[in-house]
C-alpha positions in Angstrom: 6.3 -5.9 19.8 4.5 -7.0 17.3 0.8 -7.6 17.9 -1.9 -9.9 15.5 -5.4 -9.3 15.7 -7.7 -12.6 16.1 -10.3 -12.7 13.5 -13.1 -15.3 13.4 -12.6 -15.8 9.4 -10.1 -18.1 8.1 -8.3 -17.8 3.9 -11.8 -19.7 2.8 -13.5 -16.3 3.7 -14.6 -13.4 1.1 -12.7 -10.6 1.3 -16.2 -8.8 2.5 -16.3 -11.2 5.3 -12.4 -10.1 6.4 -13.1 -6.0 5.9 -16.6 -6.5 8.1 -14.6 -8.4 10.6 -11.8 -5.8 11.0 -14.5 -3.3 10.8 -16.3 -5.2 14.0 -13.0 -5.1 16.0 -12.7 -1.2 15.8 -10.5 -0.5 12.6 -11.8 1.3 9.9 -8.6 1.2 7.7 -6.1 -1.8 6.1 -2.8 0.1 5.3 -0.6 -2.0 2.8 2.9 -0.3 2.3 4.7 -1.3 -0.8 8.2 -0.7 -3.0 9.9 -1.9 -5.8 12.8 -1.4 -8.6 14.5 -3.4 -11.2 11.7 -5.0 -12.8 10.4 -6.2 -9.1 7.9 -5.0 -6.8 6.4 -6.2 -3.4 4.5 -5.6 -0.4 6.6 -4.5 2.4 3.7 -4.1 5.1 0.4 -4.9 6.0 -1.2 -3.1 8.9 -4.5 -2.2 10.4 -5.3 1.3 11.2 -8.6 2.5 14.2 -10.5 3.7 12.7 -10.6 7.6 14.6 -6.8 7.6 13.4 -7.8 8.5 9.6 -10.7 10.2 7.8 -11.6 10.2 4.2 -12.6 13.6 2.4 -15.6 14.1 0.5 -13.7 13.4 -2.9 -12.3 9.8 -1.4 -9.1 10.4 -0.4 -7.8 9.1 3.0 -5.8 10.8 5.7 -4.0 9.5 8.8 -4.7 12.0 11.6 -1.4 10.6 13.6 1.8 10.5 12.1 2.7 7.2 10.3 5.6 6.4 13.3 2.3 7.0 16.1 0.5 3.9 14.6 -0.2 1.3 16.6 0.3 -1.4 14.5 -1.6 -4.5 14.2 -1.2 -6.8 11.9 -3.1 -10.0 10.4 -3.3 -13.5 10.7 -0.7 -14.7 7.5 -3.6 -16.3 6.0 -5.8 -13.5 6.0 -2.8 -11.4 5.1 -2.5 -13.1 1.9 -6.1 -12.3 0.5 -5.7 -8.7 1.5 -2.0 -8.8 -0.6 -3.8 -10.5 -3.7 -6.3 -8.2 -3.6 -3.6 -4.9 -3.1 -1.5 -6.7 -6.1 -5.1 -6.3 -8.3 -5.0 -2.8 -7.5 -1.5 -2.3 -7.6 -1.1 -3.4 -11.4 -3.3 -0.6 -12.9 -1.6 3.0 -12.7 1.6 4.3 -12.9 4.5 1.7 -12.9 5.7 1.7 -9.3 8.4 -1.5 -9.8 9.8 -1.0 -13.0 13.8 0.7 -13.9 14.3 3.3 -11.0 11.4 2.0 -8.9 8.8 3.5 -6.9 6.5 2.5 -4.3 3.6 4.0 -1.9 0.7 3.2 0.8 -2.6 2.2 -0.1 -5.2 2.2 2.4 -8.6 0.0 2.2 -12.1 1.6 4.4 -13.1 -1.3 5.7 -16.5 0.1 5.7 -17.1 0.0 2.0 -13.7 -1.3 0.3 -12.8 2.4 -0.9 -9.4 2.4 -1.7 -7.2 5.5 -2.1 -3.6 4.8 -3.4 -0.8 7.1 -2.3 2.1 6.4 -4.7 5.1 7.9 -6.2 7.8 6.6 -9.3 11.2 7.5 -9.6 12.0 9.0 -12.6 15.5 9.6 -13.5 16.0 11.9 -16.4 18.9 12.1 -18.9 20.9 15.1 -20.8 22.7 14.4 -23.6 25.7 16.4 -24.8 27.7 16.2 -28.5 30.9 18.0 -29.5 33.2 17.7 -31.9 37.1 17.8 -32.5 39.9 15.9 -33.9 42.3 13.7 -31.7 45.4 14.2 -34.2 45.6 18.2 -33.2 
């Protein structure tokens, strides 16, 4: 089932005004799951997170104290949903190529209590050996 959360913001809102909102409902996390290959990336998920489900360490990086399958997820109106994916694809464009050749892809989650971001991503790289040898095809 899946289940939207009702915010009193609409797509003329700030993207401050959406995180304190989300905040005020009880989640302290956005979680945006995303792929690509082939010259092509996208957004495969968008997904709020409560807040005692993940923590962030003293050096900024955020952890899900439930396994990823436990979530209860709740998503986002569509319009709100597509200033949280503009502002992912900002972030998404700086750092390792996650869309290009053999792809890649990741999670980034967003504190909704001060925009923190930590970015969890990973690139396929395929590597290549290369082999000579000689002979002649008339012996």
């Amino acid at each position: 089932m899946r289940t939207e959360l009702e915010l009193q913001v609409s797509a003329k809102s700030s993207l401050s005004d959406i995180l304190f909102n989300i905040r005020l409902a009880g989640y302290g996390y956005v979680c945006i799951e995303y792929s690509g290959a082939g010259d092509s990336g996208s957004i495969d998920d968008v997904y709020l997170i409560k807040k005692e489900n993940a923590s962030q360490d003293e050096e900024g990086i955020i952890n899900l104290n439930v396994s990823r399958w436990d979530l209860d997820r709740i998503y986002l109106p569509s319009d709100v949903r597509d200033i949280i994916e503009k502002t992912a694809d900002s972030v998404l464009d700086g750092g390792a190529d996650w869309y290009n050749n053999d792809g890649g892809g990741g999670t980034l989650l967003i504190c909704t209590e001060d925009g923190h971001y930590y970015d969890d991503r990973y690139v396929n790289i395929v590597s290549q050996e290369y082999y000579s040898e000689t002979g002649n095809v008339l012996k």
